[in-house]
N, C-alpha and C positions, 0 to 999 in steps of 0.2 A: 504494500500500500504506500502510493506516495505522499509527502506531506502537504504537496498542494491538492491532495485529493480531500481535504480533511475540509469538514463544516466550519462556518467562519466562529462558531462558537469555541472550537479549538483553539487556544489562541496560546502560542510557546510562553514561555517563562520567562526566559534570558531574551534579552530587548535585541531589535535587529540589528546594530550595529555590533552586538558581542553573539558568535554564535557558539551555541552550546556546547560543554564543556563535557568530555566522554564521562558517564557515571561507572563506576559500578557496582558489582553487586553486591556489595556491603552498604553502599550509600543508599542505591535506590530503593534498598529497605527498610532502610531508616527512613528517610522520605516518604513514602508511601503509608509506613504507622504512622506518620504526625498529620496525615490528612485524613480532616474530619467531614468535608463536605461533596457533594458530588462536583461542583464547581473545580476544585481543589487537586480532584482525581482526574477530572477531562484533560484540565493544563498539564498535571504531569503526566495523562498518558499522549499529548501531543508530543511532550517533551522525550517520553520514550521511545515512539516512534522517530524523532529526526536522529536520535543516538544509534538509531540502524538497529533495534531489541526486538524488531517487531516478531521476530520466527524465533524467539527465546524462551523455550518452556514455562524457565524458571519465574522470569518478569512475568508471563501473561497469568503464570498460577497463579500470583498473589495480586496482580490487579483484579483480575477477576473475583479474588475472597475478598478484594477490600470495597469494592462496587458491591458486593452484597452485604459486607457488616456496616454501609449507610443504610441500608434496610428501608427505601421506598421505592413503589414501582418501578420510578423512572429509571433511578440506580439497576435496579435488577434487570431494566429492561436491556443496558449500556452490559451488565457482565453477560448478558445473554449474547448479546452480539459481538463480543468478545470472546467468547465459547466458540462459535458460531464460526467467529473468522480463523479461531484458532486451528478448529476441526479442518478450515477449506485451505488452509493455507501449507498443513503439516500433515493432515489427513489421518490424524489422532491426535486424541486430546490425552491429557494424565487423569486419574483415577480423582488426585485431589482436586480439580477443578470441577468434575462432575459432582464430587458430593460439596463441596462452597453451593454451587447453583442448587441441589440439591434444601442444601438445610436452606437457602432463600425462599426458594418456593415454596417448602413447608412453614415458615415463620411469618411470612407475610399472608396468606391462604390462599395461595395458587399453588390447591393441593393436585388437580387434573394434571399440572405442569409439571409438575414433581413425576405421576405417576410417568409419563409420559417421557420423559426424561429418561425412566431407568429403563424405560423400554427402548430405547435408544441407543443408551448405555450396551446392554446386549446386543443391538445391532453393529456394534461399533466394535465387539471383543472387548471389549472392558468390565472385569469381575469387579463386584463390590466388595467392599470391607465391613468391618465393625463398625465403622462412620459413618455408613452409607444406609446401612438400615433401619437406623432411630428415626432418621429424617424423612424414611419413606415412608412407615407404620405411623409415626405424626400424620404427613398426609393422608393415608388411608384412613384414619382415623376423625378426623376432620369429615370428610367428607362423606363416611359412614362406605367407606369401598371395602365392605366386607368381604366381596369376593376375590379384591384383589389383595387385599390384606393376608389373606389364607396363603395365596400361591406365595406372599412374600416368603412368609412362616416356613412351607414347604423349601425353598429356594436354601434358606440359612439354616436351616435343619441339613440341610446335603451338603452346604459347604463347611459344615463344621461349627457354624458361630451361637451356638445354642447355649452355650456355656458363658456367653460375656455376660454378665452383668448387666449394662446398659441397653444390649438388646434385649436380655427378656426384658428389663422393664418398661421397655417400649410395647413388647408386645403384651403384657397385662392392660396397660394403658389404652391400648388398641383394643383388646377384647372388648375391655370393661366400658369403651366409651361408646361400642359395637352392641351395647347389649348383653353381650355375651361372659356375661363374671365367670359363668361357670367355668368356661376354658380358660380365663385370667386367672381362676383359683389351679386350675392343672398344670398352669407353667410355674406360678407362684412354688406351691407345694413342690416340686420338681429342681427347685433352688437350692442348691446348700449353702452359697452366699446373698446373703439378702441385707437390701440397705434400705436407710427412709423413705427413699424412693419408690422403693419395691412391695414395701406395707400401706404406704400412704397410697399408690395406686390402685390396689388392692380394693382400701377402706372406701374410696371416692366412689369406685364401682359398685359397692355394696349400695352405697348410701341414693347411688344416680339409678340403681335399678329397685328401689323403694324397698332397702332391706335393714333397715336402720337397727334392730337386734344384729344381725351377724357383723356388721361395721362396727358399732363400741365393743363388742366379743374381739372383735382382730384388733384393735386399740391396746385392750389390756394386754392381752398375749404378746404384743408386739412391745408395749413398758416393762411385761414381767421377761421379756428375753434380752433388755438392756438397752435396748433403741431406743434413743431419745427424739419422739416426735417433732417435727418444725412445725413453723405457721400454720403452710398449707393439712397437716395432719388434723390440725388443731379444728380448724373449719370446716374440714368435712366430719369432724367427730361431732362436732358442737351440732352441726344441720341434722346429723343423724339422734339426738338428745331431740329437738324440735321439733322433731318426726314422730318420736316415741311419747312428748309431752310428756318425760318422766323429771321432773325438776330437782329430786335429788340426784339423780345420775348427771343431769346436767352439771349442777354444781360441782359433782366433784370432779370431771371431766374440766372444766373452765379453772379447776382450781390449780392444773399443771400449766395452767396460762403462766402465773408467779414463779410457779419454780421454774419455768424455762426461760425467765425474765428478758420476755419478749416485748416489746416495744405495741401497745393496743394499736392497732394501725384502723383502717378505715371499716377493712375487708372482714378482718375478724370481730370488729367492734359491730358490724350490721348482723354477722352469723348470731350472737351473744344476743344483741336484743330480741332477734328475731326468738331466738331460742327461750328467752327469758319471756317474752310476752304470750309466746305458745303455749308456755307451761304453766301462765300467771300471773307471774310475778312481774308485776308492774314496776315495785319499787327498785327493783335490780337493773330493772330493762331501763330506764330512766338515768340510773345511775352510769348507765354504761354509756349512755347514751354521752350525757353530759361531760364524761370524762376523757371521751376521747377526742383527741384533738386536731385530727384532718376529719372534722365527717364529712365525707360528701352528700350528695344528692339522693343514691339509693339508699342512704341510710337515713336520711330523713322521711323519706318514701315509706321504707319500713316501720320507722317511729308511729307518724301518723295511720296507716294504714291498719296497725292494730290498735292503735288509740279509739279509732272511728270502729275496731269489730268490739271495742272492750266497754263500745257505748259511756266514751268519754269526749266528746264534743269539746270541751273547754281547751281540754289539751292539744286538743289538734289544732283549733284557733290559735294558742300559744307559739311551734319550731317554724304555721302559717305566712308573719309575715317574712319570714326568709327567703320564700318561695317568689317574691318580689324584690329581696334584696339581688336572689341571683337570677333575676327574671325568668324564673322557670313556671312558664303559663300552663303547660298539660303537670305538671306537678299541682300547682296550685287550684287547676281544676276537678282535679282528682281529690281534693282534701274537701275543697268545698263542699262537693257533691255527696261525700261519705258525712258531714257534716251538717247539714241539709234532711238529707234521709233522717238524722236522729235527733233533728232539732229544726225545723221547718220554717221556724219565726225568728231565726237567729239573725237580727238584721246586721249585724256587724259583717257575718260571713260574705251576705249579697255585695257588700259596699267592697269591701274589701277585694273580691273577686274583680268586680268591675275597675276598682283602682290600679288592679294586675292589667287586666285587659289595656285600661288604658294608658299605663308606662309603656307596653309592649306596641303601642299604636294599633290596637285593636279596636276600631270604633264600632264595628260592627258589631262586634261582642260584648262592647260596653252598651250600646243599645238593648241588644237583647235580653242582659240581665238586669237592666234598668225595667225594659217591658216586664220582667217576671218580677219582678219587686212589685212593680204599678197592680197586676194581675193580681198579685196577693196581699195587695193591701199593708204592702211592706213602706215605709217609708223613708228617707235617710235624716237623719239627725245632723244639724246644722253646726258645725264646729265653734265652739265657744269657748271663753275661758274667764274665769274671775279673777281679783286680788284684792288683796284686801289692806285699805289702806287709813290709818287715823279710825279705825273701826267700822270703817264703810266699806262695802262691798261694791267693788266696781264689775260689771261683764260686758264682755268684748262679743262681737261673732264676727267668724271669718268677712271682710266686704265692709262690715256697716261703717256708715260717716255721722252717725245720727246720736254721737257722745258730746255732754255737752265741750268737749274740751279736744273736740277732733282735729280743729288747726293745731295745737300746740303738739298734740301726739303727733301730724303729719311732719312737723317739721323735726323732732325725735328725732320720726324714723329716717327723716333725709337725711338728719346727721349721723345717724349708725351708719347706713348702708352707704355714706362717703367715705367713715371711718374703714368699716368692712371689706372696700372695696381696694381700699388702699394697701391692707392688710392680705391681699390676695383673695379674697371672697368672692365667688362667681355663683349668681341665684342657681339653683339648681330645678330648674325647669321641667324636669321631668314629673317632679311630686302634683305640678296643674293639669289636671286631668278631666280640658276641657279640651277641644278641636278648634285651638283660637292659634293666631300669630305667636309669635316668641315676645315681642313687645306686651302684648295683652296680658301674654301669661306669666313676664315680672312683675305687672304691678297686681295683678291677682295675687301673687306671692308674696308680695310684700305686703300685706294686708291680713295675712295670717291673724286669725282672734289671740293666740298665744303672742304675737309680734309685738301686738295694739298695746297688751298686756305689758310686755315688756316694757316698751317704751312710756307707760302711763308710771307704769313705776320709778322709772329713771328720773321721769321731771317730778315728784310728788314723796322721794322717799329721801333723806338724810343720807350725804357718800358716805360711801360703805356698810349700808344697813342692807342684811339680804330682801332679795326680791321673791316673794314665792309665791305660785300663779300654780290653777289646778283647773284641767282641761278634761273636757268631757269624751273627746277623742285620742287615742294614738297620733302624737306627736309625728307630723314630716318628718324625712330624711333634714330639710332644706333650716326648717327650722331649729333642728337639733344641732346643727353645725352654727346656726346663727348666735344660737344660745351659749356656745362655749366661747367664740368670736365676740360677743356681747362680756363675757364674764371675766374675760382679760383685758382687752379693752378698756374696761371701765370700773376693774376693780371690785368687782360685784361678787358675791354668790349668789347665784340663782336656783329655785327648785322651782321644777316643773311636776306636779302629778295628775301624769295624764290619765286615760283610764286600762293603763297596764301596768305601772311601777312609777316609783318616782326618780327622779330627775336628779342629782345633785352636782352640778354647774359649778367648776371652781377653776381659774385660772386657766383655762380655754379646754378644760377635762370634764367628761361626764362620768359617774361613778357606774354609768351600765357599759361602757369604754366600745359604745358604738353599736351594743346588741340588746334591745330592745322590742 
């Protein structure tokens, strides 16, 4: 291949007036480990094409592992055709390049391409190894190719490799994800080396083909022969306790969590509540909930989701508005709706639903659940907020100008929101969840009933006497950032108690530190 044949996306290294420098092959593999991008690997596989590498076993194997350990399509697609020219240009490839491509297509799941591959391979006189099998039985298994799974099996039973370790535990893995435990149990059994690997794939099969007695039975057996379970052990024993909804077995099953003094991560933290909520217990599942510290999404999912079977409504409303923080609208309309069913007058829920819809610019859907409020006689409650001041009780509502003292608050809030503004404060526009202008929907914002509040306090209270205002709604996003911005600013402690917690505003910090 010549270098002017190369796509202009190719583009050499060493600038044109210096032409490149012979490497070898000590370098160009140092080289090649320190490239992490596929950009990275195009220039230097230009750059090892004009070094005259291109008919070089050696160089094309490991570019071609390194095009695949970027691990996305596009990459695979560039080692595929690097495969491809290596085959047309030398008329055989090496064993290791087939299985690089090999483990890429199983990793990424172009498992058909895998298969397809090793059928190839044999066209080509190329035997596999012990590397080559995992990665095939991965794709077979994927893609549930039981029947070519079997002839794998057959294949490495004749060439001897029945005895590696890492292949049987591909092929349990295989069985078991095939359905088939029963023959994952005859390779297993068949082992007289066996690692965590090889029980944990075991216990998954059990637990994936609805057998959750014999998965904690292979648990114990596998603690009383000395193997210490990892993570993934832990999860599928935990799903198999949830199955069973025996909550002492759960506990003492989750109680090797400690002694393995493993890190609660997301994955095991979702198995655990799940497990703990199946079997009851509320106050554990909650605990677990709250203690782990990456949750994601499906684990919020699962909170609520047996919140709403365990016919607690409140609670679902409560992990609720998150569902808005990280704008996740089929989440949140899955809460509401479980929420709804058990509580059908819950007007918070409707409003709230519809506040999702319309961050997300869903107007249509903010329509809709407006019509079914209107339909059931649901109505929304006007945001407002009191303070109280010289013993008088003053109330604000989101909008009104109709205080007797509304120019002096107006002019307040001009001077926050120049002070604020200065301070890097940008309204946060999303919280108006009306279908107006961005213009319209700062001064909507700035009008907030908690705002008004604020600012009546500021002109009416003694510096540095706290400010404390109690809202009949859940506090904005927009407002809550304004409130800590207000409380440095000007020296203030402020509380706010809206109607989910209170507020305590000190030197530009809230004490619910952003979760709410």
């Amino acid at each position: 291949m010549a270098a002017t044949a190369l796509p202009p996306s190719c583009v050499a290294i060493s600038p044109a007036t210096q032409p490149p420098k012979p490497i070898t092959s000590t370098s160009f593999l140092k080289v090649i480990g320190s490239c992490d991008t596929l950009t990275e690997l195009k220039q230097l596989h230009c750059h090892f094409i004009k070094n005259g590498l291109s008919h070089s076993a050696s160089y094309l194997n490991n570019l071609i592992a390194a095009y695949v350990d970027v691990g996305t399509y596009h990459s695979l697609d560039y080692a595929r055709k690097s495969f491809d020219y290596f085959y047309e240009e030398t008329a055989a490839v090496s064993l290791f390049a087939c299985n690089s491509l090999l483990r890429g297509y199983a990793s990424t799941g172009l498992c058909d391409q895998a298969i397809l591959l090793y059928i190839h391979m044999a066209e080509m006189g190329i035997l596999p190894d012990k590397f080559t099998f995992p990665s095939l039985l991965s794709a077979c298994s994927k893609v549930m190719a039981f029947a070519e799974g079997l002839q794998v099996h057959g294949a490495l039973l004749k060439m001897g490799f029945q005895g590696n370790i890492f292949v049987r535990n591909s092929l349990i893995h295989f069985y078991a994800e095939c359905g088939r435990v029963d023959l994952g149990r005859k390779v297993f059994d068949g082992m007289l080396e066996r690692n965590v690997v090889s029980w944990t794939s075991l216990i998954n099969g059990y637990v994936g083909r609805d057998l959750p007695k014999e998965a904690v039975s292979l648990f114990f057996e596998m603690v009383d022969t000395g193997i210490q379970p990892n993570p993934v052990t832990m999860v599928c024993v935990i799903s198999a306790c949830a199955k069973l909804k025996d909550l002492d077995l759960g506990k003492k099953v989750s109680s090797y969590i400690g002694k393995l003094g493993v890190k609660l991560n997301a994955v095991m933290g979702n198995a655990l509540v799940d497990m703990y909520m199946k079997c009851g217990d509320i106050d554990n599942a909650s605990k677990i909930f709250y203690e782990c510290v990456d949750r994601n999404l499906v684990m919020y999912n699962t909170i609520m989701s047996n919140y709403a079977q365990h016919g607690l409504p409140a609670e679902v409303l409560v992990v609720l508005p998150a569902c808005r923080k990280h704008n996740n609208v089929e989440m949140a309309q899955y809460a509401a709706e479980k929420i709804t069913q058990l509580d059908p007058g819950k007007v918070g829920i409707h409003v709230l639903l519809s506040n999702i819809y319309a961050s997300a610019g869903k107007w249509n859907e903010v329509a809709r659940v407006r019509l079914q409020m209107k339909e059931k006689g649901i109505q929304k409650v006007p945001g407002s907020s009191s303070i109280e001041v010289q013993g008088q009780i003053q109330e604000f509502t989101s909008g009104d100008e109709s205080h007797a003292e509304y120019t002096q608050i107006g002019l307040m809030l001009q001077e926050i929101n120049c002070r604020l503004s200065e301070a890097g404060y940008v309204p946060n526009t999303t919280n108006v969840l009306l279908d107006v202008d961005e213009q319209e929907k700062e001064h909507l914002l700035s009008r907030h009933s908690e705002k008004l509040a604020m600012a009546y306090g500021l002109i009416t209270t003694d510096q540095g006497a706290p400010i404390r205002v109690v809202k009949n709604l859940r506090m904005c996003s927009d407002c809550h950032s304004f409130a800590e911005l207000v409380s440095k600013l000007y020296s203030r402690e402020i509380i706010v108690r809206d109607n989910n917690r209170y507020h305590f505003f000190r030197d530009g910090f809230c004490s619910c530190r952003g979760y709410w």
